[in-house]
Structures are given as C-alpha cells and as structure tokens.
C-alpha positions as CSV (number, residue, x, y, z in Angstrom):
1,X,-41.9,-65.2,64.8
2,X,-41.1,-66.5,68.3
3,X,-39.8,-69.8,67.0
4,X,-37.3,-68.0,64.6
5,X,-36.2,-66.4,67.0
6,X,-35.7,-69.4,69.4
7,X,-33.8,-71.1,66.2
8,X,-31.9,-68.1,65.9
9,X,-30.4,-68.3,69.7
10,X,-29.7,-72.2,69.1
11,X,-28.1,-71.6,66.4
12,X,-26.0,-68.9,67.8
13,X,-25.3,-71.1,71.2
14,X,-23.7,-73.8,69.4
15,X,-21.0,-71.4,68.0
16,X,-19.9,-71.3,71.7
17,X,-19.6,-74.9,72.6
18,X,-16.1,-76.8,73.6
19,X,-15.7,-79.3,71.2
20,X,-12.2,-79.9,72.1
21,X,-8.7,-78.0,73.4
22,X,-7.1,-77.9,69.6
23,X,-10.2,-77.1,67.9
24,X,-12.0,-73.8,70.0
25,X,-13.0,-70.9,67.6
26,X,-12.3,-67.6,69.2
27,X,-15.0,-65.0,68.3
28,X,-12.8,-61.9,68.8
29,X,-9.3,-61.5,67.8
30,X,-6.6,-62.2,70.8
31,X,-4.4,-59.8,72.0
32,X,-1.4,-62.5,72.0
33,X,-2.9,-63.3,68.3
34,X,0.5,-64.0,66.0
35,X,-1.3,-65.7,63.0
36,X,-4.1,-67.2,61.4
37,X,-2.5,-70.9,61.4
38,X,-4.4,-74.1,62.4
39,X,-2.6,-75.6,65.8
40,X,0.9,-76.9,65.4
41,X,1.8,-80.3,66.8
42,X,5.1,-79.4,68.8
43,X,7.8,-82.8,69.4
44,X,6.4,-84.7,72.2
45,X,7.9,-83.9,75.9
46,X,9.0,-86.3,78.3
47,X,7.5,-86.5,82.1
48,X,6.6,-88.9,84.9
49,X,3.5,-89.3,86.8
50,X,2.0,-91.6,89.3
51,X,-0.5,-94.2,88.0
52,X,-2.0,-96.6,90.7
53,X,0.9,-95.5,93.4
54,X,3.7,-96.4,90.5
55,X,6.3,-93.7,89.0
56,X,5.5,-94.3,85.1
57,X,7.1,-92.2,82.2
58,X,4.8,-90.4,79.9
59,X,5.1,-88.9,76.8
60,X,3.3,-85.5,76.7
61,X,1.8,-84.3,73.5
62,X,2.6,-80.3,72.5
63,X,0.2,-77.9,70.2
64,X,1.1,-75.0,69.5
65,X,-2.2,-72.3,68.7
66,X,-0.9,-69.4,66.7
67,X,-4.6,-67.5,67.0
68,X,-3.8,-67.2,70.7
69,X,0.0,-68.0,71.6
70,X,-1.0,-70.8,73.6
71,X,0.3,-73.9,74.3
72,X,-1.9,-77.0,74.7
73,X,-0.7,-79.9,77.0
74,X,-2.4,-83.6,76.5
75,X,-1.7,-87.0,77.7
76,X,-4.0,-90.0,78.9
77,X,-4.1,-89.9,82.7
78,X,-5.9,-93.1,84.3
79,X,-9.2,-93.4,82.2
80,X,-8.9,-89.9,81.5
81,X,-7.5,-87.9,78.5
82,X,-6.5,-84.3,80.0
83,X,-5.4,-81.1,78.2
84,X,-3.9,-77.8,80.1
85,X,-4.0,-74.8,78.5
86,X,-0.7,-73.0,79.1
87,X,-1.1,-68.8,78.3
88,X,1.9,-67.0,77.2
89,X,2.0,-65.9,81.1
90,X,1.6,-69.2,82.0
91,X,4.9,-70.1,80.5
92,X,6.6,-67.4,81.7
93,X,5.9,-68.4,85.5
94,X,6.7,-71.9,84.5
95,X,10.3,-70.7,83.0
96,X,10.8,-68.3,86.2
97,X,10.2,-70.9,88.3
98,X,12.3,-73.3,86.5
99,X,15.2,-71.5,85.9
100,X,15.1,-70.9,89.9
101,X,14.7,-74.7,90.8
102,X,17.5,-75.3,88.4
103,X,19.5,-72.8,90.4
104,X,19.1,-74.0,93.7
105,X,19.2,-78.0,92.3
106,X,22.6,-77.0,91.0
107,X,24.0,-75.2,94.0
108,X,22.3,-77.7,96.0
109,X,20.7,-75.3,97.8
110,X,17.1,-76.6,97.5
111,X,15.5,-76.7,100.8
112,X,14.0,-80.2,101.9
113,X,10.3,-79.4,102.2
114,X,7.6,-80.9,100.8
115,X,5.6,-79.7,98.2
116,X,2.1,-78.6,99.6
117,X,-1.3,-76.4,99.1
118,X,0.7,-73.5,100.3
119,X,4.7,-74.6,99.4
120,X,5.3,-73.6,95.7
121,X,7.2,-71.4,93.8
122,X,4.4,-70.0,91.7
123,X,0.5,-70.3,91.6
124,X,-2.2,-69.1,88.5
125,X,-5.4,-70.0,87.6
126,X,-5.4,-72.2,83.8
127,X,-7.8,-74.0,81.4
128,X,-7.7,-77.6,82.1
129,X,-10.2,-80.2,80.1
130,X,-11.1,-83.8,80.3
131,X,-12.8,-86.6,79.3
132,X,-13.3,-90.0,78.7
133,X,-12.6,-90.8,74.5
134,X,-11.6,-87.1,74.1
135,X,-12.3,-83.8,75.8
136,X,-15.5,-83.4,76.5
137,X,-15.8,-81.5,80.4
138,X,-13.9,-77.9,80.8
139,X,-12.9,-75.8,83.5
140,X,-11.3,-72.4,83.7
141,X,-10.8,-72.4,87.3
142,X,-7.8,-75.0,88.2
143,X,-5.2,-73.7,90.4
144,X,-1.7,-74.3,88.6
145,X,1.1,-74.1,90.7
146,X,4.9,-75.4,90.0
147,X,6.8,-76.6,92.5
148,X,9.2,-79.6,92.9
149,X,9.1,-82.5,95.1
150,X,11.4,-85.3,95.9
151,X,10.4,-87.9,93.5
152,X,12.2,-91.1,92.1
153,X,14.8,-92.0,93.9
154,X,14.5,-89.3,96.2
155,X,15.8,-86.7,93.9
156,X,14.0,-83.0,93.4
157,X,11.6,-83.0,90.4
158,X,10.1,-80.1,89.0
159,X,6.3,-80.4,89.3
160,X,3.2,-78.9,87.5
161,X,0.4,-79.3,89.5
162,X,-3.6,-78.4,88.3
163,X,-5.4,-79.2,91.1
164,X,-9.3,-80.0,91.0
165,X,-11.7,-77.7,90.0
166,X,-15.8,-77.6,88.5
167,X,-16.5,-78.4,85.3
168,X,-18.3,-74.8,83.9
169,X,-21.5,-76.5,83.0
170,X,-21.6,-78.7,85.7
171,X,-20.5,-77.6,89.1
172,X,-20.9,-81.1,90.8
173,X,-18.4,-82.7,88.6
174,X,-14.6,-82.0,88.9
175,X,-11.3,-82.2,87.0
176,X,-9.2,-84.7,88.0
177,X,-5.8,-83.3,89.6
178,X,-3.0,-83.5,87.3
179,X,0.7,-84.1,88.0
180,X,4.1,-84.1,85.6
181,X,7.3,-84.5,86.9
182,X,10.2,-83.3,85.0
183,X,13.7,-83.9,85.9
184,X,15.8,-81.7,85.1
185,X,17.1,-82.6,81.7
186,X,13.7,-83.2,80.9
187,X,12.6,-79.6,81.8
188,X,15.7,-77.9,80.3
189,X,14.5,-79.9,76.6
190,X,10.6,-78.9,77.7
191,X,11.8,-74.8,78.0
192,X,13.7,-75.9,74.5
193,X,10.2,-76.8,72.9
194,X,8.4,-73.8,74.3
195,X,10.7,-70.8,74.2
196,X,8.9,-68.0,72.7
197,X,11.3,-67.3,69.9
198,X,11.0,-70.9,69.1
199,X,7.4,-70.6,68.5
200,X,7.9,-67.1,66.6
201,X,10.1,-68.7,64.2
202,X,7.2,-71.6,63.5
203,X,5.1,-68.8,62.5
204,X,7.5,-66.9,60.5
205,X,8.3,-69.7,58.4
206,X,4.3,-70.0,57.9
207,X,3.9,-66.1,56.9
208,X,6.9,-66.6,55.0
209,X,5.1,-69.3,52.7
210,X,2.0,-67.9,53.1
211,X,3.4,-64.5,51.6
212,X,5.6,-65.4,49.4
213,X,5.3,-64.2,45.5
C-alpha cells in the first residue's frame, strides 16, 4: 500500500518538472490566459551583446505563449543557451522605460551616467533559464532591470539586464547575467513585435479558425 502510494507522489512530481521555457504545462488556468494555443514563434529581434570583451550582433528568438500572455526571449550566450520570461507587466515596464529613453535620446537630454546596480529606469524580478544543449537550470529570482548605457561608438543603448540569481533546485549554482543592447531603431521594431494588440490579433486569427463553421 505504501509503495503505491510512493508511485503515486512520483508520478505526480514529474508533472511539475521544467522541461524547457516553450514547453511548461500550467496546472491552473492564468489570469492573463487568452487562448488554448501551442507557443507562437514571433520574427526574430535584433540586439548586441558582449562576447569575450567584443560588441557582437545577435539575433533574438521571440515565442509568444497564448496560455499565459508571455513572451519568451532565447539566444545562445557563450556556452549557454538562455531564455527570459517576459510577463505582460514585464513588457509594460520595458515599453515605459523605452518610450522615456527614446524621449530623452531624442531631445538629447539623456544624462551621462553609467548604468549601475542602483542607476536604472525600472527594476522587477523575471524567469530566466539556462543550460548547456537546451534549458535545463531555472530561476524565478533574477533581478531585471532596463536601463541604457553608452555602448558602440559611445552612443546610448537601451539595455535589459537579468542579473545572476540561484537556480531553484540548486542554490549553489547561478544564472549567468544577461545583457541585450538595442539601439534605438532596433527597440522601436522590438516594441513593434511585442505590442499587446499585436499579439491579440495572433490569437484572434487562431479563434477565428478555430471557430469558424
């Protein structure tokens, strides 16, 4: 009786194990929930980072998750492929705070500082995952912050920033800290890609095949 009931919690632990960013199974209907749709594949953005001290371009992959109106971010950083998780309010503070650098890039009234642990326009906590050959560690604890910092050529980049945290199963190993740079033609066609009534429409063209008759 005891080892069915041993079975039985296994068997009920694996539902709740991270297989990967695109593929988690939520047990309890969001409150952001817009549709029962498999993830989207967004068009790819365009960023910069810094690999071994060098500005390099890189081409960040988009998903869309209808079950929970997030937006998934992925590209291969060093040995690691990384994923941040970006919630509906997540976007919002990203959108605030670009439509303010934007502002004060235009007006060139952005004040020469540089970006710090305490210098940013906005800070939240996000989903960030990792791995080697796919994600494989999770934390919910990375600090996100954007920002913008003087960047090739000495002009102001906007910057998204999830710094280091534990992964949630084990504490002694951290995610790497992540850094895109988006000029700012490149942020204007990012807010393109993830305006909410951009990915509304994605699902209404869904429920209107899905519903159709």
């Amino acid at each position: 009786c005891m080892q069915k009931i041993f079975a039985s919690l296994f068997l009920v632990s694996l539902a709740f194990v991270f297989c990967s960013c695109t593929s988690t199974k939520e047990t309890e209907v969001d409150p952001n929930f817009l549709g029962d749709y498999e993830p989207i594949q967004l068009e790819n953005a365009m960023g910069w980072v810094t690999l071994f001290d060098k500005e390099k371009p890189k081409e960040i992959e988009l998903y869309f998750v209808p079950r929970t109106n997030r937006v998934e971010m992925y590209f291969r950083d060093l040995q690691n492929r990384v994923c941040v998780i970006l919630t509906p309010e997540h976007r919002q503070m990203m959108t605030d705070a670009a439509l303010q650098f934007l502002s004060e890039q235009e007006a060139g009234n952005l004040p020469d500082r540089k970006a710090n642990s305490k210098n940013f326009y906005s800070q939240s906590v996000a989903t960030v995952g990792w791995g080697v050959t796919g994600i494989s560690r999770i934390t919910k604890k990375s600090k996100l912050q954007f920002n913008y910092e003087y960047f090739r050529d000495k002009r102001p980049y906007f910057l998204l920033k999830a710094l280091p945290a534990p992964d949630q199963d084990e504490p002694d190993v951290v995610s790497p800290t992540i850094e895109i740079f988006f000029s700012p033609a490149q942020l204007e066609a990012l807010y393109e890609i993830l305006r909410q009534d951009a990915l509304q429409a994605l699902v209404d063209e869904l429920n209107a095949k899905a519903y159709a008759y």
